[in-house]
N, C-alpha and C positions, 0 to 999 in steps of 0.2 A: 947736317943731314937729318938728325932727329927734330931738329926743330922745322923742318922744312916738312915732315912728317907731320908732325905734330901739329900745327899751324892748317896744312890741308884739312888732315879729321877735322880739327874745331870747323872750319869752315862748309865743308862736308857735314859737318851735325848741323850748321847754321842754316843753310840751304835746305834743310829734311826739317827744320820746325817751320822755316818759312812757307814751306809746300803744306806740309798740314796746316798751321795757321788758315793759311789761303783757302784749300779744300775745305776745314770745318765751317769758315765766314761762307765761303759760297753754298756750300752744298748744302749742310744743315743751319745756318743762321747763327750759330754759336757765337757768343760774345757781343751780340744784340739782344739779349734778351728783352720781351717787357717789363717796365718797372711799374711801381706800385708808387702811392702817396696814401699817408694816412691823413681819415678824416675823423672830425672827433664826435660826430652824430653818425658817420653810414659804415667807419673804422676803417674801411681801407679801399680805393681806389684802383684802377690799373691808370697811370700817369697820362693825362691829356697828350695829344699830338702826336703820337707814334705809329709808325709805322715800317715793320719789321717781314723777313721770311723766315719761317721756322720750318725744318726740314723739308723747302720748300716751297711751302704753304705760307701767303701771302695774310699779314694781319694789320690792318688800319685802324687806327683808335683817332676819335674826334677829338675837339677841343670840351666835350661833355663827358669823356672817360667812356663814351660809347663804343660798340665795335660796328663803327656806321660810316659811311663816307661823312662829312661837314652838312651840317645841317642848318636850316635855319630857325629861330626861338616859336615860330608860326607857323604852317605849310603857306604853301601857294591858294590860293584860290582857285578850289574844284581838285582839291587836290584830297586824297584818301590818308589818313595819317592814322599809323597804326603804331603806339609805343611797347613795344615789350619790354619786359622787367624779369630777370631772372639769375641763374648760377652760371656753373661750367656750361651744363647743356645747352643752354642758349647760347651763351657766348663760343662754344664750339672749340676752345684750345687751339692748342697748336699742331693739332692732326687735323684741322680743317682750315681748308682753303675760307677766305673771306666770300669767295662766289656760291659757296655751298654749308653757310650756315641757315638755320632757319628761317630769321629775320629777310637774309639777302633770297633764299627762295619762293619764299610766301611772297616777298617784292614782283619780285619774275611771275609768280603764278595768276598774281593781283593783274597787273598789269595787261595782261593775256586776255582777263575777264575781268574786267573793270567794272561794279554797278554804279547804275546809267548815270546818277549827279556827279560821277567824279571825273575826272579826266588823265588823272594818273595815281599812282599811288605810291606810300613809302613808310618802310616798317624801319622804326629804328631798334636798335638792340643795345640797349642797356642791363651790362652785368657782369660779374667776376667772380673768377675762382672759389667755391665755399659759403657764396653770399646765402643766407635764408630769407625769410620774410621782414625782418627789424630791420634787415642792412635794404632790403629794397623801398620798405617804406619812409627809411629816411633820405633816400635817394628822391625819390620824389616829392617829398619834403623841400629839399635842398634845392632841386633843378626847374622841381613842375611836370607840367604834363605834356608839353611844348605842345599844345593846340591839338594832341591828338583828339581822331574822333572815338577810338576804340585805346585800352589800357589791357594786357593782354599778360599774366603773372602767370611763368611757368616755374613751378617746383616739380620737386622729386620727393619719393617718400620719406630720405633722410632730411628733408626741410623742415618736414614735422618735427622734429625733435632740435632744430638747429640752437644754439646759447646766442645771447645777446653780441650786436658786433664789437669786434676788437681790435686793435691795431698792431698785438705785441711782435708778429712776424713780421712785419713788414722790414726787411731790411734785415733780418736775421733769419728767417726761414729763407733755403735756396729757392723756393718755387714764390716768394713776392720779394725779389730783389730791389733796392729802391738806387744802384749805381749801377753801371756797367761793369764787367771786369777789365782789364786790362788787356786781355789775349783769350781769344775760343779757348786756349789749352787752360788757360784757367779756370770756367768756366764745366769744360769736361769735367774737369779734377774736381771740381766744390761740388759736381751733380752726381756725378757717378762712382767718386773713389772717397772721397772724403765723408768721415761721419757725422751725418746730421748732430748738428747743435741743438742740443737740450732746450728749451723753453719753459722755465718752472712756470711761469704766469699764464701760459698756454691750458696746460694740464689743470691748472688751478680753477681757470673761467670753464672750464670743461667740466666742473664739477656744480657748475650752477644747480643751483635746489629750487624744488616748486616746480607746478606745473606747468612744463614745454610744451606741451603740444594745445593746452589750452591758452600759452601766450603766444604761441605763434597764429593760432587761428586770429587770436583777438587783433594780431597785426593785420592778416589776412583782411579782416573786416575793416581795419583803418583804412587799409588800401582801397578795397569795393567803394568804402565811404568818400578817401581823394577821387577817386573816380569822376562818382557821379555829381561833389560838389564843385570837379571843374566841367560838366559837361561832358565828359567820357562815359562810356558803355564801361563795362566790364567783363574778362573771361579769365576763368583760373582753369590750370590745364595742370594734370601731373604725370610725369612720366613714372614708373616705377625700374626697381633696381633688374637685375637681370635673375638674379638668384630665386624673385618672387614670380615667375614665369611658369606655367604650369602644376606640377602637382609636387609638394606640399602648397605652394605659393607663399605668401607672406608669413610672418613670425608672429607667434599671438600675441607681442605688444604692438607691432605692426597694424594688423587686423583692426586691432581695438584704436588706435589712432584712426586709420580707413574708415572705420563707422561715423569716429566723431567728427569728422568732416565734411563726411555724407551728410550727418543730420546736420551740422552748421550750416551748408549749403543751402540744405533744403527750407530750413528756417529762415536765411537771409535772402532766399529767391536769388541766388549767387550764379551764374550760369557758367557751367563744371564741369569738366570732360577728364573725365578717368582712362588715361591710354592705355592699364593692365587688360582690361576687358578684351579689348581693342589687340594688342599682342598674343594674345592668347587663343586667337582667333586666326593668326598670320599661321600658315604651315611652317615655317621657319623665322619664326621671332630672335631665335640666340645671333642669327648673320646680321640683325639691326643693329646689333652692339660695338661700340670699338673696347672696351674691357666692361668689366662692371655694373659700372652706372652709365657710363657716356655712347650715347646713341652714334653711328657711324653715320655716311653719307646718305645711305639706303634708309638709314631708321628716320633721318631728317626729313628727308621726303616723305617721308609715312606724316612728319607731325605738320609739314606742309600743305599734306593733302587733307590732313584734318583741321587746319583751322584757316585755309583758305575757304574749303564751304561754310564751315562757321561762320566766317568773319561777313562772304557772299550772303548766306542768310538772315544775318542780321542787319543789311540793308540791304534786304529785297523789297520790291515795293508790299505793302500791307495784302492787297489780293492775292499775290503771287503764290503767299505763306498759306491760305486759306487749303481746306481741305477738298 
């Protein structure tokens, strides 16, 4: 009898992890994570070919570690190809559907309103979690420019200061896992119960010495410079953090970084769209945020709608632009 007892519960508890199991894979995606590959110029990848739902929300990564449907190495002919380059906020995490990332809405907006030599158009999105300007320039280093006409680099003001890329998490920090786990319930356990693993070599490259925000500009301008010597336009766009939104605004090393890029801008003829202005100017700037730094659905479309005219005015025909 005891063991007839016994025997039930076990199978009774077996049947309640299978049901969770089930629930955590369907509902939130758990135990598909995206994985990461390291590389030893751009330091770390989100793994070609995938295609996952995270609470939800639909995420496709190319055979280029893009967050783009499959693309080809050239556009079409008459086709508008617009490559961005960027971090989280472009690539949109996993609180954003793939239909409502930046890249996928400026596509939809393009498209709507085509200029006139094109016939359709396609932004692709190249980027991941933390990247700064050294891990985007050796991205296109590596990949190219895949024929776009326009190269499109959004940072954030913590890009200013970002250290050289690295690979040491990959596969040991929980948020760039490089395996799957074995079961969602594992998966929970390593993100939400279990305590992060140390990274001495993390904290170490985090102590990088010398001037940051002068070696990142100077990437910055490598990049302007891939640009134009494959034939791309160029646009550098920065979101700012949410904490810098009104009054105080930014941090006085903050500040002093925002000058020097203003004047680097203005010296390299860099064409530069500062989005702090631009929020501060919204009646409710804090509801574009999903925490922090990362812009929600609503803030997307704010950066949609600012660099679809951008992108429209940069091939407008030349009288158009006249006064």
């Amino acid at each position: 009898m005891m063991k007839m007892i016994l025997w039930t519960l076990v199978g009774l508890l077996m049947g309640l992890v299978v049901i969770v199991e089930i629930g955590l894979r369907s509902r939130y995606g758990f135990g598909n994570p995206l994985l990461y590959t390291t590389d030893p110029e751009i330091g770390y990848l989100i793994a070609p070919n995938q295609r996952t739902r995270r609470n939800g929300n639909l995420i496709e990564i190319n055979k280029y570690s893009m967050r783009s449907r499959g693309v080809t190495e050239v556009p079409e002919v008459k086709t508008l190809r617009v490559l961005m380059v960027g971090d989280s906020i472009l690539n949109g995490g996993w609180w954003t559907d793939q239909s409502n990332t930046i890249s996928n809405l400026i596509t939809q907006s393009l498209n709507q309103k085509i200029p006139k030599e094109f016939t359709q158009a396609e932004v692709l999105n190249a980027s991941a979690n933390s990247w700064g300007p050294r891990n985007e320039l050796a991205y296109l280093r590596k990949f190219g420019n895949f024929g776009a006409q326009i190269i499109i680099l959004v940072i954030n003001t913590d890009d200013l200061f970002a250290i050289a890329p690295y690979s040491v998490v990959v596969g040991r920090d929980r948020n760039y896992p490089d395996r799957k786990p074995d079961l969602a319930l594992v998966e929970v356990y390593q993100r939400y119960l279990q305590k992060p693993a140390a990274i001495p070599e993390l904290a170490q490259l985090q102590q990088e010495p010398g001037d940051r925000v002068g070696i990142n500009l100077e990437a910055i301008k490598q990049i302007y410079e891939f640009a134009i010597a494959h034939q791309s336009r160029f646009l550098l766009i920065m979101t700012p953090l949410k904490r810098e939104l009104g009054k105080p605004g930014p941090r006085d090393y903050e500040l002093k970084a925002r000058e020097r890029l203003q004047t680097f801008t203005n010296q390299e003829n860099i064409p530069y769209i500062d989005v702090l202005p631009v929020l501060n100017h919204h009646p409710q700037p804090e509801t574009l945020y999903h925490d922090h730094i990362h812009l929600n659905v609503q803030g997307n479309m704010l950066i949609r709608d600012i660099l679809t005219a951008k992108i429209q005015e940069l091939f407008a025909p030349v009288n158009s632009r006249l006064p």
